[in-house]
C-alpha positions as CSV (number, residue, x, y, z in Angstrom):
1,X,98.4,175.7,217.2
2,X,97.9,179.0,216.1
3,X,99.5,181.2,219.1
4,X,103.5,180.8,218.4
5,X,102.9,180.2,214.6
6,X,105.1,181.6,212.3
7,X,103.6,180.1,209.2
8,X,99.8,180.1,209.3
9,X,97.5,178.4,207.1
10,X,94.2,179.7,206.6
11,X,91.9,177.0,205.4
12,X,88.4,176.0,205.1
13,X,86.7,172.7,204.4
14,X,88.1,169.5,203.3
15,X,91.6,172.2,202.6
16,X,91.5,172.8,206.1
17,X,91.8,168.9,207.0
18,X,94.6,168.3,204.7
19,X,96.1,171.3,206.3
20,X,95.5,170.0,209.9
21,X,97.6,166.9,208.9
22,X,100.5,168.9,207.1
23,X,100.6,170.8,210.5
24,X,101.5,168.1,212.3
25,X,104.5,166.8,209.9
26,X,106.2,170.4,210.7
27,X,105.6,170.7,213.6
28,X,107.6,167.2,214.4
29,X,110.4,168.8,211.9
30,X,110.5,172.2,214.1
31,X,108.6,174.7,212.1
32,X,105.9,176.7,213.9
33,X,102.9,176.4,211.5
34,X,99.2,176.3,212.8
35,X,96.2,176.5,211.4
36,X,93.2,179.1,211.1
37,X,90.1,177.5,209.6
38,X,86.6,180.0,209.6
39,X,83.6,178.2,210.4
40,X,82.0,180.2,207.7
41,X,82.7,182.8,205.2
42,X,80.1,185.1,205.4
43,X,80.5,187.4,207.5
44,X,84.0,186.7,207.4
45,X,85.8,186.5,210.8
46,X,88.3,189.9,210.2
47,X,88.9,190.5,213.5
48,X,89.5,186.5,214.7
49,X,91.8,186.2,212.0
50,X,93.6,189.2,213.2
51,X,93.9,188.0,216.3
52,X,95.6,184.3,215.4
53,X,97.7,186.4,212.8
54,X,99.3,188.1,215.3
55,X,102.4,186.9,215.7
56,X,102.8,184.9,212.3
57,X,105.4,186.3,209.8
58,X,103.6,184.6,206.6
59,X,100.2,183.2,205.8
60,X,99.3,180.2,203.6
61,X,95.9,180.4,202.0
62,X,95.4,176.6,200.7
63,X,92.4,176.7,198.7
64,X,90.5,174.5,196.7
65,X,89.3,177.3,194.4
66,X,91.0,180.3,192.5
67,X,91.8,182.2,196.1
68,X,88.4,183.5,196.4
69,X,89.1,183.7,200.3
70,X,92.4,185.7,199.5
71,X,91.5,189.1,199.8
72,X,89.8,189.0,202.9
73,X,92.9,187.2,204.0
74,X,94.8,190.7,203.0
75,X,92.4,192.6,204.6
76,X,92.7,191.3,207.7
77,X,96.0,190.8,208.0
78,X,98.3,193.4,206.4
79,X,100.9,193.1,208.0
80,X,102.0,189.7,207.3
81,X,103.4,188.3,203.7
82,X,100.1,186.7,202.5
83,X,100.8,183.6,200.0
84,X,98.6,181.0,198.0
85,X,98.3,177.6,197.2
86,X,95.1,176.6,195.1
87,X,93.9,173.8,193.4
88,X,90.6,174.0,190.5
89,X,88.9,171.0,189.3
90,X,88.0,168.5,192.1
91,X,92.0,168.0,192.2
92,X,92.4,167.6,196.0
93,X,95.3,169.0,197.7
94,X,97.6,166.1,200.0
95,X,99.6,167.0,202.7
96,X,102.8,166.7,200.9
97,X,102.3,169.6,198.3
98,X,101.2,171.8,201.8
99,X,104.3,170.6,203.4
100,X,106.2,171.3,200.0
101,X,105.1,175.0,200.4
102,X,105.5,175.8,203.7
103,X,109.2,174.7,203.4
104,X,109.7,176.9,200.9
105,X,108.3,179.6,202.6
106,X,109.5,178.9,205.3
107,X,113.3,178.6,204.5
108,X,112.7,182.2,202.9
């Protein structure tokens, strides 16, 4: 549901699941988010990326690390605000604290 996002989360990995389910919670409440998740990391898909990007004023990069996917997130897409959401530790991220910050982005 990446095409007429204009939140996307970039995700990878059990992230990228709790993502997919946060998605669908906005999505009934009216915001356009979707979801880009890379298959792998290295290389990392740039150009792909890019492409979903496209028409998506902000990105979410929900990790579960210290955002070591973040700078190629900014690399590939520089024209969008890039923000982060991370969690260290084994602590899992749920679909509420993903909702909680694409609200916030969302509403400005």
């Amino acid at each position: 549901q990446a095409e007429d996002a204009e939140v996307l989360l970039v995700s990878f990995g059990l992230a990228s699941r709790v993502c997919r389910a946060a998605i669908q919670t906005l999505r009934a409440r009216g915001v356009r988010a979707g979801l880009f998740r890379p298959i792998t990391l290295w290389p990392f898909p740039f150009l792909e990326l890019a492409a979903a990007a496209a028409g998506a004023r902000r990105v979410l990069v929900v990790e579960m690390n210290a955002g070591q996917m973040l700078e190629d997130v900014r690399l590939a897409v520089p024209s969008a605000e890039i923000h982060f959401f991370g969690r260290t530790g084994g602590m899992v991220p749920l679909p509420d604290d993903v909702l909680e910050q694409v609200e916030r982005l969302a509403s400005g």
